[in-house]
Steps between C-alpha positions, in 0.01 A plus 500: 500500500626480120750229629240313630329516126754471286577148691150379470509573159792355385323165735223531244720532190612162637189336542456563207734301371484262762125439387612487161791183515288377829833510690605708772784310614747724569560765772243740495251284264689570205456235265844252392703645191360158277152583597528887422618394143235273417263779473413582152635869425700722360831647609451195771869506660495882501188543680687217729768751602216778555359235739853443657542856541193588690507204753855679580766224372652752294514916539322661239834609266641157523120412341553759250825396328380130506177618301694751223729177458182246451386797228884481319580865653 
């Protein structure tokens, strides 16, 4: 049963941003890399990579090192 939740909330964390850009063009309504970055915030490629991560086209470390090097570690 939490497998079941944590998948329909990571599909809301993407509607979110789906909503947001209006696109959900790729696979599992994700919105296109050009449309995530038009959105007007900060840390905007890093919260990319979180987004990347929890739609599953990355394990979690690989999401981790890409992050610490984004924040110069």
């Amino acid at each position: 049963m939490a497998k079941v939740k944590k998948k329909l909330n990571i599909k809301e964390l993407i509607k979110v941003f789906a909503d947001e850009t209006g696109c959900d063009i790729q696979h599992n309504d994700c919105p296109c890399n050009s449309c995530f970055h038009s959105i007007n915030a900060d840390f905007q490629h890093i919260t990319w990579l979180i987004l990347l991560g929890l739609r599953g086209d990355y394990e979690p470390d690989e999401i981790i090192k890409n992050i610490k090097e984004e924040f110069g570690r």
